[in-house]
C-alpha positions as CSV (number, residue, x, y, z in Angstrom):
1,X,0.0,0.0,0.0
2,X,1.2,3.1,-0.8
3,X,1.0,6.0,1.5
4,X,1.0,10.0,1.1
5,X,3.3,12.2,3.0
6,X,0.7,12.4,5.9
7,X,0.7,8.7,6.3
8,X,-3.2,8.7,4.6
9,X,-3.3,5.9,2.3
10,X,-2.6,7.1,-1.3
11,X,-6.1,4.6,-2.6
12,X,-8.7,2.8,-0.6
13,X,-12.2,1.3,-1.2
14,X,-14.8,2.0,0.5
15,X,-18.8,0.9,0.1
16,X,-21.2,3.6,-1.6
17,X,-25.0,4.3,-2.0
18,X,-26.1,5.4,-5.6
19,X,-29.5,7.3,-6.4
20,X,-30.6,7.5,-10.0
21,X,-33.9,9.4,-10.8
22,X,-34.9,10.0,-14.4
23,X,-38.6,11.4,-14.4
24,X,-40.0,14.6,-15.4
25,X,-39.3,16.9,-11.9
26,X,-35.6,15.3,-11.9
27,X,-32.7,13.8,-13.9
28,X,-29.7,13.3,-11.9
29,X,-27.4,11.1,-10.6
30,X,-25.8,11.1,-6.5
31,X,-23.4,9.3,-5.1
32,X,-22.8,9.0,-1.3
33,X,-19.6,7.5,0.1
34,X,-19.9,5.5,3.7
35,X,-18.1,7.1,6.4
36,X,-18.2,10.6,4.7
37,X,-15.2,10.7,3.6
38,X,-14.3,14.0,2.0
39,X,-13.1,14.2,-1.0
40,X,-10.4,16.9,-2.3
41,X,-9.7,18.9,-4.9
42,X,-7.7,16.7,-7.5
43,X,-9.0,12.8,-6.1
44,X,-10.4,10.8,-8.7
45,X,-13.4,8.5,-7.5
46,X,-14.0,5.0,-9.6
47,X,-17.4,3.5,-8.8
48,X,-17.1,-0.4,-10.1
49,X,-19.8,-2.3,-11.6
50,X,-22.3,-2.5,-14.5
51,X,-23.2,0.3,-16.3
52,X,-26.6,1.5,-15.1
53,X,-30.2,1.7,-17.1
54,X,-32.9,3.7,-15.5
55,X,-35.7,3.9,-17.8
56,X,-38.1,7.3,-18.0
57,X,-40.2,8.0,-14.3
58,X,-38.0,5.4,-12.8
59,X,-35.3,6.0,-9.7
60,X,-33.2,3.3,-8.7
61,X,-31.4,2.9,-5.1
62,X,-27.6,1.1,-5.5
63,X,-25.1,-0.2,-3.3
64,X,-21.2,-0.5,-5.1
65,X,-17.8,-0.7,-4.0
66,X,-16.0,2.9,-5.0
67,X,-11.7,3.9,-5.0
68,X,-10.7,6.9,-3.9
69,X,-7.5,7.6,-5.4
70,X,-6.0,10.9,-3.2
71,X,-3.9,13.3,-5.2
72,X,-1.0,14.6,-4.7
73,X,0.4,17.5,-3.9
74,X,1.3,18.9,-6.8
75,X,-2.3,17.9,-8.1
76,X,-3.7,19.5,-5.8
77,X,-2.1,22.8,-6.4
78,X,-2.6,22.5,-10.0
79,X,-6.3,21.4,-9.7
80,X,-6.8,24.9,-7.4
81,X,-5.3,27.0,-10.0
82,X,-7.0,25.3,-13.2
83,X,-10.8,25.8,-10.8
84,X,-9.1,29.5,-10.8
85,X,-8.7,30.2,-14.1
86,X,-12.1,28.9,-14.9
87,X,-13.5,31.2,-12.7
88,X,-11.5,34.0,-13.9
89,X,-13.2,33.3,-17.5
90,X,-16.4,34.1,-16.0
91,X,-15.2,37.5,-15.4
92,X,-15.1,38.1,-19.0
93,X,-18.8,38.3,-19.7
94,X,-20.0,42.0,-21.5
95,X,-23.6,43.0,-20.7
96,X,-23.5,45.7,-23.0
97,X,-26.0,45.2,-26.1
98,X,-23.1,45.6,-28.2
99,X,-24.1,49.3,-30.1
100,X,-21.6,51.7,-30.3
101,X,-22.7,55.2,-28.2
């Protein structure tokens, strides 16, 4: 197993509740890890398993196995800074209605 500099384990598994609704108030998709772990700019999360159908006006409850893979340092910086810049693009909205005065 490897570890990360403050001894956390770099991957783990760890069990996971799925909700899947597809009707005509709601389409979305949730994903709820046991033990709350948190996860942190930069970790990837894997659920394993099938892929999953839900047909129209249907939601569906599932239990999975999911790894959390932590990031690193460095990933971690450069996930803050990429979130960053994406918000700094946000900035660069006009409102004007594009005439000249």
């Amino acid at each position: 197993m490897t570890l990360l500099h403050n001894g956390e384990p770099r991957s783990f598994d760890v069990g996971c509740t799925i909700e899947i609704e597809q009707t005509g108030e709601s389409l979305h998709a949730h994903v709820s890890l046991d033990g709350n772990v948190e996860i942190r700019p930069g970790d990837e999360v894997t659920i394993h398993g099938a892929p999953v159908r839900v047909a129209f006006g249907d939601t569906v409850h599932l239990r999975r196995t999911a790894t959390v893979v932590r990031a690193g340092t460095l990933k971690r910086l450069m996930t803050h800074v990429a979130g960053y810049l994406e918000l700094t693009e946000l900035y660069d909205v006009s409102f004007s209605d594009g005439r000249a005065s």
